[in-house]
VEXBASE-207668 format. One line per 2 residues: number of its first residue (from 1); their letters; for each residue x, y, z of N, C-alpha, C. Coordinates in steps of 0.001 Angstrom, whole numbers, plus 500000, padded with zeros to 6 digits. Layout:
N
NUM> A> X Y Z X Y Z X Y Z  ...
***
This chain:
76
1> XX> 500838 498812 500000 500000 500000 500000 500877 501243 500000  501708 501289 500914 502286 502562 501112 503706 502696 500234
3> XX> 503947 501323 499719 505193 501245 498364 504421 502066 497211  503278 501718 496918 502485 502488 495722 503183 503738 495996
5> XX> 502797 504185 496969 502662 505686 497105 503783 506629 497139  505333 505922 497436 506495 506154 498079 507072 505756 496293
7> XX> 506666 505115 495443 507163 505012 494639 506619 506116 493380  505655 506195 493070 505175 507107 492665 505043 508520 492949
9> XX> 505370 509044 494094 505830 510096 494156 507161 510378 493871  508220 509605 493829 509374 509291 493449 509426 509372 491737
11> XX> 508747 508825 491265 508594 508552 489894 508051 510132 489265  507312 510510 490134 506219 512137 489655 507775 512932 489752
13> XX> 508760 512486 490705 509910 513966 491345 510791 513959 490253  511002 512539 489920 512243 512245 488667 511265 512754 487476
15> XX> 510271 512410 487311 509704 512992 485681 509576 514339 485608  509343 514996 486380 508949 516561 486877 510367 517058 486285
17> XX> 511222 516809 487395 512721 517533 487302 513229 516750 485965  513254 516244 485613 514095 515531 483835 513389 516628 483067
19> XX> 512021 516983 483267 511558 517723 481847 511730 519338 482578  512045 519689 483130 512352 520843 483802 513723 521209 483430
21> XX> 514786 520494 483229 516172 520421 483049 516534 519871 481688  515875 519658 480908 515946 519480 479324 515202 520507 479213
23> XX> 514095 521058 479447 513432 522561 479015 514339 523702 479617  515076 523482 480663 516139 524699 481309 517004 525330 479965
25> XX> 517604 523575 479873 519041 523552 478505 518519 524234 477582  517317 523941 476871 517005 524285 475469 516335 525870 475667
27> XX> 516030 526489 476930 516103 527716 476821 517280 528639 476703  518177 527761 477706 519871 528955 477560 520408 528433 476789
29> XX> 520541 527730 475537 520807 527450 474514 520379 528300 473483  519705 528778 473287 518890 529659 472549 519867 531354 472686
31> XX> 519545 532258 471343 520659 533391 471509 519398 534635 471433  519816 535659 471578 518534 536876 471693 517155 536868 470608
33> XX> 517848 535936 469509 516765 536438 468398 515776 534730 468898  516193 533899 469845 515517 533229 469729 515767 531475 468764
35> XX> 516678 531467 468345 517361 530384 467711 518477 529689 468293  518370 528288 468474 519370 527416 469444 520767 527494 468599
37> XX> 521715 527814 469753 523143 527900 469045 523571 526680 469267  524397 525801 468056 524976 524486 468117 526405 524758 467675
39> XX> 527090 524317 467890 528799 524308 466960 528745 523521 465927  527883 522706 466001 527691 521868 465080 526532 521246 463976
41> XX> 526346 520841 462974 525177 520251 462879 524823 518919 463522  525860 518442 463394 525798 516872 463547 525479 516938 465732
43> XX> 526190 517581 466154 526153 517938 467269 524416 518307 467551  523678 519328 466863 522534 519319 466764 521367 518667 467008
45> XX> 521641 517571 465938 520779 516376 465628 520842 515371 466650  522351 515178 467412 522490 514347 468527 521782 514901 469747
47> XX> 521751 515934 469740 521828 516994 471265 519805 516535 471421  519045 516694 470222 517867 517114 469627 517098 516011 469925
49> XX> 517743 514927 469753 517650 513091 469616 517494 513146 470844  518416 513105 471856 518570 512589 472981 517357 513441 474076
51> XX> 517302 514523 473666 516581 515671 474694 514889 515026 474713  514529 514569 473299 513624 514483 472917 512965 513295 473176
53> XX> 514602 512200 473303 514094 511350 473980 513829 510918 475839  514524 511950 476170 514509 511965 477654 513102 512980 477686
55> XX> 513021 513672 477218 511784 514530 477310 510203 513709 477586  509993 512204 476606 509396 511623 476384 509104 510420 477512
57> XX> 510840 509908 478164 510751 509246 479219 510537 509915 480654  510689 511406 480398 510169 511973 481449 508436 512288 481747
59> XX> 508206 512230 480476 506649 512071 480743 506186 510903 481030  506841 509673 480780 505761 508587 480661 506000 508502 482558
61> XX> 507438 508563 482726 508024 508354 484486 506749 509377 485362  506463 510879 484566 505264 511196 485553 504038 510513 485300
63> XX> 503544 509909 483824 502440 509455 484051 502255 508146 485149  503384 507416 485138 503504 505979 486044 503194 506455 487446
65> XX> 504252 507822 487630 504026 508233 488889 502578 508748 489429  502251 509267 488923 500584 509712 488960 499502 508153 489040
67> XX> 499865 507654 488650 499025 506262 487880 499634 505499 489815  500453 505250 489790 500724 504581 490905 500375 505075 492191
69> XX> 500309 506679 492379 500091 507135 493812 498539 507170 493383  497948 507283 492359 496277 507118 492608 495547 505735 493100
71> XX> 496697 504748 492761 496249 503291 492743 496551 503601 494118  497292 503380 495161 497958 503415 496266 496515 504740 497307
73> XX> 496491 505747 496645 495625 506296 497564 493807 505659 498120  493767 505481 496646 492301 505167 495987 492164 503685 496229
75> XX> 492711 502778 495792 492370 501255 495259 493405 500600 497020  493885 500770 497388 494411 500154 498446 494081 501152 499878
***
């Protein structure tokens, strides 16, 4: 009962802060007019890949987390 709950809030803290800190980067990355500065292209496409994919595992980590502390409050 109380693992639900201890885990999923855990899961809500890590998904929260991952997409908070990939949205941090890709704001101070960015130069006055508003366009992300890269050194590279290839650098780009990697940087873009990866953000996008942590971006994505940070949502699903809050949906689990949400999904688990409701089961834990509600159903147990």
């Amino acid at each position: 009962m109380k693992t639900e709950i201890v885990l999923g809030v855990i899961l809500l803290i890590i998904g929260l802060t991952l997409r908070y800190l990939i949205g941090r980067r890709r704001f101070n990355r960015r130069n006055a007019a508003g366009i992300p500065q890269f050194s590279s292209y290839g650098l780009a496409v990697v940087i873009t890949c990866i953000e996008k994919i942590l971006d994505v595992l940070g949502f699903l980590f809050f949906l689990a987390g949400l999904g688990l502390t409701i089961i834990g409050v509600y159903i147990f």
